[in-house]
py3Dmol code that shows the C-alpha trace and the ligand (Angstrom):
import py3Dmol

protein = """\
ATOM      1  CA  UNK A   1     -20.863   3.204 -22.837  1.00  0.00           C
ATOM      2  CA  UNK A   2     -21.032  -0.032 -20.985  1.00  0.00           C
ATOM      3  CA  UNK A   3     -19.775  -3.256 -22.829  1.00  0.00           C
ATOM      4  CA  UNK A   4     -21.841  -6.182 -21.159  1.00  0.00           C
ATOM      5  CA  UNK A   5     -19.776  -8.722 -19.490  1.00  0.00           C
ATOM      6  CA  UNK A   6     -21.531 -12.044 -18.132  1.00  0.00           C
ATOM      7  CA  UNK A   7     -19.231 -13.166 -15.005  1.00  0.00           C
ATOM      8  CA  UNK A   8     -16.321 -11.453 -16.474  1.00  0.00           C
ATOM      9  CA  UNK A   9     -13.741 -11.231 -13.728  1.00  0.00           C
ATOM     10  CA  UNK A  10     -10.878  -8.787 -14.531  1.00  0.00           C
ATOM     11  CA  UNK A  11      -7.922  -8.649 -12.404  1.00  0.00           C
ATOM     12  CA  UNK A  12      -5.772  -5.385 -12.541  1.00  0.00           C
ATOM     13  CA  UNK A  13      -2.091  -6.512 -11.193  1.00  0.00           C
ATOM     14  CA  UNK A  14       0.595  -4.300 -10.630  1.00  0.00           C
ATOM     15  CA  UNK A  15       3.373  -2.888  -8.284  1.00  0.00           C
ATOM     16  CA  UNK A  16       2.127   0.521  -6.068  1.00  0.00           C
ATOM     17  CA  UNK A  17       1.606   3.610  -8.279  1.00  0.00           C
ATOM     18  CA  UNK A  18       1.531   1.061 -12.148  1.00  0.00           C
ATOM     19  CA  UNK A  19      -1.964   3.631 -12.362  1.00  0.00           C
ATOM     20  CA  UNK A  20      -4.363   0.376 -11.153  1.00  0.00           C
ATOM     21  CA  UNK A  21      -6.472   2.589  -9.419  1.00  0.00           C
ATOM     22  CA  UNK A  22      -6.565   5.501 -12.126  1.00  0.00           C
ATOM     23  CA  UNK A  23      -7.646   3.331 -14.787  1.00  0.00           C
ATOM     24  CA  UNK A  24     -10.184   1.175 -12.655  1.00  0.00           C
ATOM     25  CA  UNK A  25     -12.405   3.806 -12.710  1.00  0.00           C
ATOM     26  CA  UNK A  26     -12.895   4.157 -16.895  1.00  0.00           C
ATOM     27  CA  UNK A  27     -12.221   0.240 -16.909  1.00  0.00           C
ATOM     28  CA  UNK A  28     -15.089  -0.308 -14.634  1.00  0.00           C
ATOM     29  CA  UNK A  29     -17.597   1.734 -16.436  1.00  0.00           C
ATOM     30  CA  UNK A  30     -16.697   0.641 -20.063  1.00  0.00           C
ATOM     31  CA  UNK A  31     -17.024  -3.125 -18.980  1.00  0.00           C
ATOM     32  CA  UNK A  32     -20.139  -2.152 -16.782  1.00  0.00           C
ATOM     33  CA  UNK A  33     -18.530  -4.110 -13.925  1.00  0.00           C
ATOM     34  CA  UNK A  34     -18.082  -2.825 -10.301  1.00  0.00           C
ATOM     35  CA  UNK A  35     -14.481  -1.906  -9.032  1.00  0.00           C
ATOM     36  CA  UNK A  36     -13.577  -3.551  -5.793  1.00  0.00           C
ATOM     37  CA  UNK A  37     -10.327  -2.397  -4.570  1.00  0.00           C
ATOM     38  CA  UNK A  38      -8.533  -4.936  -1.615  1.00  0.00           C
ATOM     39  CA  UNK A  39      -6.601  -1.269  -0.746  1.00  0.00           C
ATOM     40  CA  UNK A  40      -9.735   0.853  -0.829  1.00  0.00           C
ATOM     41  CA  UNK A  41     -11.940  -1.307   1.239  1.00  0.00           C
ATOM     42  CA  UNK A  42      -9.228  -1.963   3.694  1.00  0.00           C
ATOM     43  CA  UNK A  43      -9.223   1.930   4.243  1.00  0.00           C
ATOM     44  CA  UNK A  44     -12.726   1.477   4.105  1.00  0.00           C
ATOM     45  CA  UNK A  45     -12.451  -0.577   7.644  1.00  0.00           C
ATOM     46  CA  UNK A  46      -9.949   1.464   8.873  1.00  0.00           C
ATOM     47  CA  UNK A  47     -11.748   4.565   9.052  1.00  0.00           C
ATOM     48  CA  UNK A  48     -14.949   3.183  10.406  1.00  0.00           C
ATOM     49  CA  UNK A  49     -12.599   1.631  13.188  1.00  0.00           C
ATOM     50  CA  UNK A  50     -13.683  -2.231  12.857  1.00  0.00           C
ATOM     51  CA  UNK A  51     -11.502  -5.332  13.843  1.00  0.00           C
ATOM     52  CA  UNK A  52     -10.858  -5.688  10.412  1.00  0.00           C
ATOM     53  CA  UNK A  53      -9.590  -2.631   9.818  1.00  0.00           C
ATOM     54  CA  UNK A  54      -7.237  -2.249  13.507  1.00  0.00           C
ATOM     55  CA  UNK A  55      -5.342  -5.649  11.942  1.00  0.00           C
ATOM     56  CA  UNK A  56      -4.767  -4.010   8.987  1.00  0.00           C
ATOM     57  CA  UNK A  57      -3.599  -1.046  10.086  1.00  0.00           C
ATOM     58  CA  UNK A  58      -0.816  -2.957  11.379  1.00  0.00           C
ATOM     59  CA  UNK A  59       0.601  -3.959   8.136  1.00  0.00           C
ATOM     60  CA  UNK A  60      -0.552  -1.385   6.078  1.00  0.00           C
ATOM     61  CA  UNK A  61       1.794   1.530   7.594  1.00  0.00           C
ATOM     62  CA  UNK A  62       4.513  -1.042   7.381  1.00  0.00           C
ATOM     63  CA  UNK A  63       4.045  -1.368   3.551  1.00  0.00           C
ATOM     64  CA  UNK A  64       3.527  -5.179   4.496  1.00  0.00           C
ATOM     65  CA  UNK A  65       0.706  -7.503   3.128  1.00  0.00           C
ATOM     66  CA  UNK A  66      -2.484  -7.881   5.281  1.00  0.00           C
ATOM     67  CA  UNK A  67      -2.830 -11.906   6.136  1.00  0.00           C
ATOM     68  CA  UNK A  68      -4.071 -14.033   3.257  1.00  0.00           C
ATOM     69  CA  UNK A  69      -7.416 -14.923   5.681  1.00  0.00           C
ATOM     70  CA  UNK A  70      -8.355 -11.832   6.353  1.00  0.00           C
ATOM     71  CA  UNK A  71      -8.311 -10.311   2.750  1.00  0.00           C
ATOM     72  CA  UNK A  72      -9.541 -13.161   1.281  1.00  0.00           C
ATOM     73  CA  UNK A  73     -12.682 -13.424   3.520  1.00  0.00           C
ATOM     74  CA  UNK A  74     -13.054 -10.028   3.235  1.00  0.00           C
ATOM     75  CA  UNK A  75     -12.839 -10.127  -0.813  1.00  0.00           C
ATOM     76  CA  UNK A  76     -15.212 -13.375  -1.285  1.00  0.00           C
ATOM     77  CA  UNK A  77     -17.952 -11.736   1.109  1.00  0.00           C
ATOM     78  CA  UNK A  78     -17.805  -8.699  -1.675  1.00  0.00           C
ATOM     79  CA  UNK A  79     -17.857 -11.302  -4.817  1.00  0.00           C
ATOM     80  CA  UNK A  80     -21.668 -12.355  -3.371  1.00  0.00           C
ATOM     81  CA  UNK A  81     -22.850  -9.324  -3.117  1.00  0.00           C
ATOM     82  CA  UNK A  82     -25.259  -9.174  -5.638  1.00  0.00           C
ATOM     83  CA  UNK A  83     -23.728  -6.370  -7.729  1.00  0.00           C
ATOM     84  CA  UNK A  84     -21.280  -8.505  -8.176  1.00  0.00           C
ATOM     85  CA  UNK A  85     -22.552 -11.624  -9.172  1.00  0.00           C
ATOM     86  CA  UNK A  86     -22.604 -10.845 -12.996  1.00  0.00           C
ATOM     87  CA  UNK A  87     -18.660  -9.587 -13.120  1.00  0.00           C
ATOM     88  CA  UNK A  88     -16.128  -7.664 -11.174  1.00  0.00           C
ATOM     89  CA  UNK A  89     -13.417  -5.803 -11.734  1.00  0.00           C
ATOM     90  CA  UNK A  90     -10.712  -6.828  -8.874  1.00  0.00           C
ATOM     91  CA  UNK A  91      -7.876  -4.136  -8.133  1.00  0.00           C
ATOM     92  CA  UNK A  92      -4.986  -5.293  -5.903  1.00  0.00           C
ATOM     93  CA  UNK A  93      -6.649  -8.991  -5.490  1.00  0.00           C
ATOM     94  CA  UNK A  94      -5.033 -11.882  -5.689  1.00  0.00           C
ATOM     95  CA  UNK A  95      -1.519 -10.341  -5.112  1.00  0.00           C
ATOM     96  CA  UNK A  96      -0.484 -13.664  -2.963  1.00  0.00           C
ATOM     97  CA  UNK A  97      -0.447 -17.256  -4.483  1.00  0.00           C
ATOM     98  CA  UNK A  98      -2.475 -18.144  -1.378  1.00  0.00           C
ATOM     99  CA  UNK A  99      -5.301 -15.524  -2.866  1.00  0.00           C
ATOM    100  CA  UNK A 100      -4.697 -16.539  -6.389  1.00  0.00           C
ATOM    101  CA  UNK A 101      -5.969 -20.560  -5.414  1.00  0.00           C
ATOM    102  CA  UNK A 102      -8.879 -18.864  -3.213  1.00  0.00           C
ATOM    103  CA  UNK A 103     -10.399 -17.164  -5.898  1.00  0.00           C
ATOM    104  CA  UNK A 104      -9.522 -19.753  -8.305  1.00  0.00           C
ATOM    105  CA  UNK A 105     -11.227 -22.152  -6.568  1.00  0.00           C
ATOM    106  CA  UNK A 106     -14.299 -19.911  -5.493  1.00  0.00           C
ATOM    107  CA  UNK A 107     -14.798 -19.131  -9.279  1.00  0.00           C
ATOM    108  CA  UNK A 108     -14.463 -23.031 -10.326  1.00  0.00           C
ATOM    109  CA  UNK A 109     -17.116 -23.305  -8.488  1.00  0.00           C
ATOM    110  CA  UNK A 110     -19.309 -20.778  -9.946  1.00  0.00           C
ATOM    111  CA  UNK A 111     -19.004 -22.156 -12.973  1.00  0.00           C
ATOM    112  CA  UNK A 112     -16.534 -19.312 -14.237  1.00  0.00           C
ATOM    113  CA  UNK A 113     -12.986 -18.276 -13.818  1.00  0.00           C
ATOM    114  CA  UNK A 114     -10.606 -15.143 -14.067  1.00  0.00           C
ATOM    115  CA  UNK A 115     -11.189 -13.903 -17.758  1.00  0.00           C
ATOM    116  CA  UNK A 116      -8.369 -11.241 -18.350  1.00  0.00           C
ATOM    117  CA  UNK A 117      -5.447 -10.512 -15.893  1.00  0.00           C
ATOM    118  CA  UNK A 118      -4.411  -7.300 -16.696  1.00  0.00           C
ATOM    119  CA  UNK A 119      -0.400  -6.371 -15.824  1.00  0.00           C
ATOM    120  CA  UNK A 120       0.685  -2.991 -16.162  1.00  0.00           C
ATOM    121  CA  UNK A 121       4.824  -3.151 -16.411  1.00  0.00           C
ATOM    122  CA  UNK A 122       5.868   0.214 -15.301  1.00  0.00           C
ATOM    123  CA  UNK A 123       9.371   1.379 -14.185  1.00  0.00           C
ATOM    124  CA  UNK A 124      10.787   1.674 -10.529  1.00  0.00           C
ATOM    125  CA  UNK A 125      11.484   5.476 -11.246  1.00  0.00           C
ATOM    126  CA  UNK A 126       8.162   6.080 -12.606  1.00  0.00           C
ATOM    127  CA  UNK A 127       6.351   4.458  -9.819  1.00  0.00           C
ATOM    128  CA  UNK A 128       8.342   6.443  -6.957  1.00  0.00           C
ATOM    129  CA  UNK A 129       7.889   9.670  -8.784  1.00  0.00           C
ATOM    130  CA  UNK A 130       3.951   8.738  -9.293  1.00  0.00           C
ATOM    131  CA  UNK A 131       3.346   7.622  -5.659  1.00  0.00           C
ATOM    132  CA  UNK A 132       5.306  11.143  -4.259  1.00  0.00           C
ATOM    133  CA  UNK A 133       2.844  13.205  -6.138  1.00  0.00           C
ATOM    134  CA  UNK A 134      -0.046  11.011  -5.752  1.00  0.00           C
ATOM    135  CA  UNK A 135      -3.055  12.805  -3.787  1.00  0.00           C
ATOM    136  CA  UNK A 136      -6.640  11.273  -2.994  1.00  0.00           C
ATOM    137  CA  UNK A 137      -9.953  12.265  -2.572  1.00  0.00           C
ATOM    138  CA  UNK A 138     -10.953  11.523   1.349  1.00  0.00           C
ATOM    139  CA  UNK A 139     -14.142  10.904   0.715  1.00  0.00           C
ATOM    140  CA  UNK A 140     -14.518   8.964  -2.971  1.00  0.00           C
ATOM    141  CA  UNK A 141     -10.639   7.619  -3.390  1.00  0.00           C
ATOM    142  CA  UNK A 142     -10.305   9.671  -6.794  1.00  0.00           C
ATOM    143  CA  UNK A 143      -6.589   9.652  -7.080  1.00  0.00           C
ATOM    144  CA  UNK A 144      -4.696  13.063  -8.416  1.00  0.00           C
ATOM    145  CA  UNK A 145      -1.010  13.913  -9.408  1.00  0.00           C
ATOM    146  CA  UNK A 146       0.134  17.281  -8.790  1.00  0.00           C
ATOM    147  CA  UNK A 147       1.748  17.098 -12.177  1.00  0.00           C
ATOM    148  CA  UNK A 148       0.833  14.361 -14.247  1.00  0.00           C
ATOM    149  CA  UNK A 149      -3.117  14.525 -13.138  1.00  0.00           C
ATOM    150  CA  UNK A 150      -4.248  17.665 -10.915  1.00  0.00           C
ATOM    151  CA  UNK A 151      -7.581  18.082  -9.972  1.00  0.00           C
ATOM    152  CA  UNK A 152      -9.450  20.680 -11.736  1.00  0.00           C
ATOM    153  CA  UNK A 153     -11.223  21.980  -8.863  1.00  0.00           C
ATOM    154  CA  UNK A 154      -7.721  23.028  -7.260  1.00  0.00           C
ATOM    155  CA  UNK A 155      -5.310  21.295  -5.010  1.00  0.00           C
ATOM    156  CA  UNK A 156      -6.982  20.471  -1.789  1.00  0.00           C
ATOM    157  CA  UNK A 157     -10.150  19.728  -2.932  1.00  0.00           C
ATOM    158  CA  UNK A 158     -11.697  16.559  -5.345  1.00  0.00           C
ATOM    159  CA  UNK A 159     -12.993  17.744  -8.774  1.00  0.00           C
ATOM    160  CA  UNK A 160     -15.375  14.721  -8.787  1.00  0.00           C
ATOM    161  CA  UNK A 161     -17.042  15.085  -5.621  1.00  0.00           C
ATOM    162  CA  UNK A 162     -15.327  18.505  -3.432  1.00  0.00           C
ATOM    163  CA  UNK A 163     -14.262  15.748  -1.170  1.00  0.00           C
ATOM    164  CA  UNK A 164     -10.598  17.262   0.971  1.00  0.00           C
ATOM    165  CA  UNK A 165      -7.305  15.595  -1.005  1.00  0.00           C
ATOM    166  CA  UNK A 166      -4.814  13.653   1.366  1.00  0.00           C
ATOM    167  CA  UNK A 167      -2.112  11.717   0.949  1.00  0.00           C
ATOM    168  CA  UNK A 168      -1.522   8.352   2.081  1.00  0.00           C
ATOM    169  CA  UNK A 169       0.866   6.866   4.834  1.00  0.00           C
ATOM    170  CA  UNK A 170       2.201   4.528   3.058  1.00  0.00           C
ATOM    171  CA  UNK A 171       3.058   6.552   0.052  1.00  0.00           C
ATOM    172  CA  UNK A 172       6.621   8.167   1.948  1.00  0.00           C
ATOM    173  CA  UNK A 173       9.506   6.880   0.903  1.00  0.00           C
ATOM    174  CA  UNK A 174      10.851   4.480   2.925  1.00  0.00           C
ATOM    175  CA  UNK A 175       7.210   2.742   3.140  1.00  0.00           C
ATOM    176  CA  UNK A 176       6.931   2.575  -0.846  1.00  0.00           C
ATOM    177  CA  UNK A 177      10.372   1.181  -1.004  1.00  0.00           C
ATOM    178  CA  UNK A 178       8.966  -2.237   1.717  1.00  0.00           C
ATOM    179  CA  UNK A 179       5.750  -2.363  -0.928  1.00  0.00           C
ATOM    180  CA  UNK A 180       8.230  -2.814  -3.944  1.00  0.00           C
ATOM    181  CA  UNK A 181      10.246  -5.267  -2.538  1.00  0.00           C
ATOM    182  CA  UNK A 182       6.840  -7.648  -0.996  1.00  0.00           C
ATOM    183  CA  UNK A 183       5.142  -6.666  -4.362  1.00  0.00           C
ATOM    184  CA  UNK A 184       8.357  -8.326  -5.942  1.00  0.00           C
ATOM    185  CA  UNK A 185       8.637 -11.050  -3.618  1.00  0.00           C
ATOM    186  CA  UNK A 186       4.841 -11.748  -3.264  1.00  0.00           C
ATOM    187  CA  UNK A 187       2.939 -11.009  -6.406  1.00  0.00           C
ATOM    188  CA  UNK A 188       5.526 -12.242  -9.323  1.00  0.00           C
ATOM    189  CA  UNK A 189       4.021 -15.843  -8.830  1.00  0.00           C
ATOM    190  CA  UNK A 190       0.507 -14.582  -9.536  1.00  0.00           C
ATOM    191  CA  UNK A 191       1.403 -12.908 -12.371  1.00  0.00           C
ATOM    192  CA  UNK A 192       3.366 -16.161 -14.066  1.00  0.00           C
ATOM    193  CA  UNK A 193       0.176 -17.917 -12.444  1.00  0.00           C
ATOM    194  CA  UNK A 194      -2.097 -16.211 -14.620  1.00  0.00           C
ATOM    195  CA  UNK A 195       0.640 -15.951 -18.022  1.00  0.00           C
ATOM    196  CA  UNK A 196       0.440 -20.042 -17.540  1.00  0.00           C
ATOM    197  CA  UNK A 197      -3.850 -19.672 -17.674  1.00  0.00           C
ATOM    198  CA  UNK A 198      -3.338 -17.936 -20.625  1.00  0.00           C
ATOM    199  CA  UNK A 199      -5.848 -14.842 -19.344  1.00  0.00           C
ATOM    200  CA  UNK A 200      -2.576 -12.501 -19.107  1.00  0.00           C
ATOM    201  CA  UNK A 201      -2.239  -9.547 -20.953  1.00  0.00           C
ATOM    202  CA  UNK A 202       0.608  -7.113 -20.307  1.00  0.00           C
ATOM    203  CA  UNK A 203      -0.268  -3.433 -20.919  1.00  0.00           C
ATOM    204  CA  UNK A 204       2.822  -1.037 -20.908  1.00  0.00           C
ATOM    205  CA  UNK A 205       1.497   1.331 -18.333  1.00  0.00           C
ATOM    206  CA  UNK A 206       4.716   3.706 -18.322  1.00  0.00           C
ATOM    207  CA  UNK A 207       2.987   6.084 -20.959  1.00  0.00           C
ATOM    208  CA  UNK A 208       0.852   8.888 -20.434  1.00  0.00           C
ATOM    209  CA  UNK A 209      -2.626   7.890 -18.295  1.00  0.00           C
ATOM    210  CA  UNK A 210      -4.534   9.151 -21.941  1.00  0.00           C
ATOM    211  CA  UNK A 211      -2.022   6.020 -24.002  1.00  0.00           C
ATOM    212  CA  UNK A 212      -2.928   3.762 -20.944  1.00  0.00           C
ATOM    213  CA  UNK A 213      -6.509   4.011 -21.388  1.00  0.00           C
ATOM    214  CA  UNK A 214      -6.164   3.902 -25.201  1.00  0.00           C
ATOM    215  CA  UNK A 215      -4.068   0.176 -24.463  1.00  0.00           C
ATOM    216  CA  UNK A 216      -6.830  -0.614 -22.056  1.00  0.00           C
ATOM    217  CA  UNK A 217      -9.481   0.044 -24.680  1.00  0.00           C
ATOM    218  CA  UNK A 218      -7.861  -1.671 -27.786  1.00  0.00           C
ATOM    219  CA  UNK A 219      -7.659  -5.053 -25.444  1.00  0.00           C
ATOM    220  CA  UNK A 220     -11.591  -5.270 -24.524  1.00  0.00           C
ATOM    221  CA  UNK A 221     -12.192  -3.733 -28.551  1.00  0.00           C
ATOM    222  CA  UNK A 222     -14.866  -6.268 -30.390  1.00  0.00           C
ATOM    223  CA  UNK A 223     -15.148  -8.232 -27.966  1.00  0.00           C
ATOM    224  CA  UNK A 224     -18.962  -9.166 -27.166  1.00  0.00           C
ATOM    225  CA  UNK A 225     -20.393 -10.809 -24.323  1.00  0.00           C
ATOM    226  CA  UNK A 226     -19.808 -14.104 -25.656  1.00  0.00           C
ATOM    227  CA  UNK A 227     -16.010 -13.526 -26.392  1.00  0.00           C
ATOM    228  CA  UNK A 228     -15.521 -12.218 -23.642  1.00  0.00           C
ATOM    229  CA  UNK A 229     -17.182 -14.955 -21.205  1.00  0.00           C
ATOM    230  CA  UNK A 230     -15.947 -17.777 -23.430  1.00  0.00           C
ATOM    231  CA  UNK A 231     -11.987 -16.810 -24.291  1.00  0.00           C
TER     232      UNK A 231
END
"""
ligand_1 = """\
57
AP5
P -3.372 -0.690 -2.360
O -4.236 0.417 -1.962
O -3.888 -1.783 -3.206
O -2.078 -0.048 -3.007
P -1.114 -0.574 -4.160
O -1.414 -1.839 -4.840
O 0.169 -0.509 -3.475
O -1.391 0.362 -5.292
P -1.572 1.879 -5.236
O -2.963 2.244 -4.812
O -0.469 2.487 -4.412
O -1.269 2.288 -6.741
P -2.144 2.239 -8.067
O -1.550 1.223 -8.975
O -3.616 2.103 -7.786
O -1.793 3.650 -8.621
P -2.723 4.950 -8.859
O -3.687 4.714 -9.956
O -3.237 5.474 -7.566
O -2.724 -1.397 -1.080
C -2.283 -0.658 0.032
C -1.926 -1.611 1.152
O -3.102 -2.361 1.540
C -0.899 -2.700 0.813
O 0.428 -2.239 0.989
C -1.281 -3.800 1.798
O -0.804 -3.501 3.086
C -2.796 -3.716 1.818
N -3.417 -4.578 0.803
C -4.158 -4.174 -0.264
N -4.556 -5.236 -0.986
C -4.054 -6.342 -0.362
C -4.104 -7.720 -0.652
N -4.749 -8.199 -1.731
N -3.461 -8.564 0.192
C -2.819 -8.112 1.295
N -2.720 -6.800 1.622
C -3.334 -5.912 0.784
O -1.592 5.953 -9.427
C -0.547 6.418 -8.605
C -0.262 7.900 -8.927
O 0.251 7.999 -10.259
C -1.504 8.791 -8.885
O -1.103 10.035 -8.396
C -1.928 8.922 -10.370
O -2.543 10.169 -10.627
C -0.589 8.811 -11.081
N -0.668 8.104 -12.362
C -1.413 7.006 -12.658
N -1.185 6.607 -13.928
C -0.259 7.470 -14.436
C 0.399 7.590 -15.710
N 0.139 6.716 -16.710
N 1.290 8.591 -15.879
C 1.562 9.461 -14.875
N 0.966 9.413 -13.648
C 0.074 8.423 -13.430
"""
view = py3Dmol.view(width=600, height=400)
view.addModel(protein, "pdb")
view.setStyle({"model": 0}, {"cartoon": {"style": "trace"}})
view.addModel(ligand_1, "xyz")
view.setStyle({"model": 1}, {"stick": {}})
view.zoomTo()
view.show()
């Protein structure tokens, strides 16, 4: 089902629990792009214990922002990869003005630039209620809802992969309540940034996940590979 993106970078920007994640997954395969999560490959260095990953533990459990350096290093090593030379979905990067100019700049001088900067506006009682019941697959990051999204294959366990469901740290309450308030502070710029490029297109993600992905679709609808690379 792939639509065929030549160095199409997509941004997905929104505050904890807007449904980034959830949609990244159908986003990435319809624009035949990976998904690179900032959040998921932080994990990613927590659990296999690196230096990387003991400095952001740190800030992560705080509901605070890893240092600009270390995400963006981390974040521009992933854009050369070679999957990744073609297009890239980004999830959760830029979400600092700092980031913003460092991929801004590292994409001037590929030639290309950010093509669509996708903001999903969701309410602050929606995204506590979201982030309470969220649940994750251990192993493959599939996030669940025990109401609005259970896993088929039961509550513990991931219906893509059997992987064991936990839930995060950072998701109790007092945590998500420091991430709204930096995601407030920190991330508005990038998203006026982005409205001033023109690239930004605000998708009302306070509907069902199903009307989400609908939005999501009717935004990337007709438009080819030379649209697409060129608007
Ligand atoms: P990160 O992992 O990026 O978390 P986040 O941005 O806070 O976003 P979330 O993963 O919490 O939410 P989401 O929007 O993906 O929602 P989801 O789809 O899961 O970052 C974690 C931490 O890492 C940060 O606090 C920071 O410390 C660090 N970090 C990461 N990136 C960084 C960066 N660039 N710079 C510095 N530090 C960085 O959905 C949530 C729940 O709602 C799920 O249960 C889902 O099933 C449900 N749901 C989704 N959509 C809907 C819907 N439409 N209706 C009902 N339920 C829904």
């Amino acid at each position: 089902m792939g639509l065929h993106n030549e160095s199409g970078v997509v941004l997905l920007i929104g505050a904890p629990g807007s449904g980034k994640g959830t949609q990244a997954r159908f986003l990435a395969e319809l624009l035949a792009i990976p998904h690179v999560s900032s959040g998921d490959l932080l994990r990613e260095h927590r659990k296999a214990g690196t230096d990387l990953g003991t400095i952001a533990q740190l800030y992560m459990d705080r509901g605070e922002l890893v240092p600009d350096d270390v995400v963006i290093g981390m974040i521009l090593a992933r854009l050369d990869q070679q999957d990744a030379r073609r297009g890239v979905l980004l999830d959760g990067f830029p979400r600092t003005p700092g980031q913003a100019r460092a991929l801004d700049v590292r994409l001037a001088e590929r030639k290309t630039g950010v093509r669509r900067a996708l903001y999903f506006a969701v309410s602050d009682d929606s995204l506590v209620e979201r982030l309470s019941g969220r649940w994750l697959c251990e192993s493959c990051q599939t996030p669940y809802h025990s109401i609005f999204s259970p896993s088929p294959a039961g509550p513990t366990t991931c219906g893509v992969d059997g992987g064991l469901l936990y839930q995060r740290p950072d998701d109790r309450r007092e945590v998500v309540a420091q991430r709204l308030v930096v995601y407030m502070r920190d991330t508005s710029p990038v998203i006026k940034h982005y409205r001033a490029e023109g690239v930004l297109r605000e998708i009302n993600a306070d509907h069902s996940i199903d009307d989400v992905r609908r939005s999501l679709e009717a935004v990337f609808a007709g438009q080819t590979v030379e649209a697409l690379a060129t608007s």
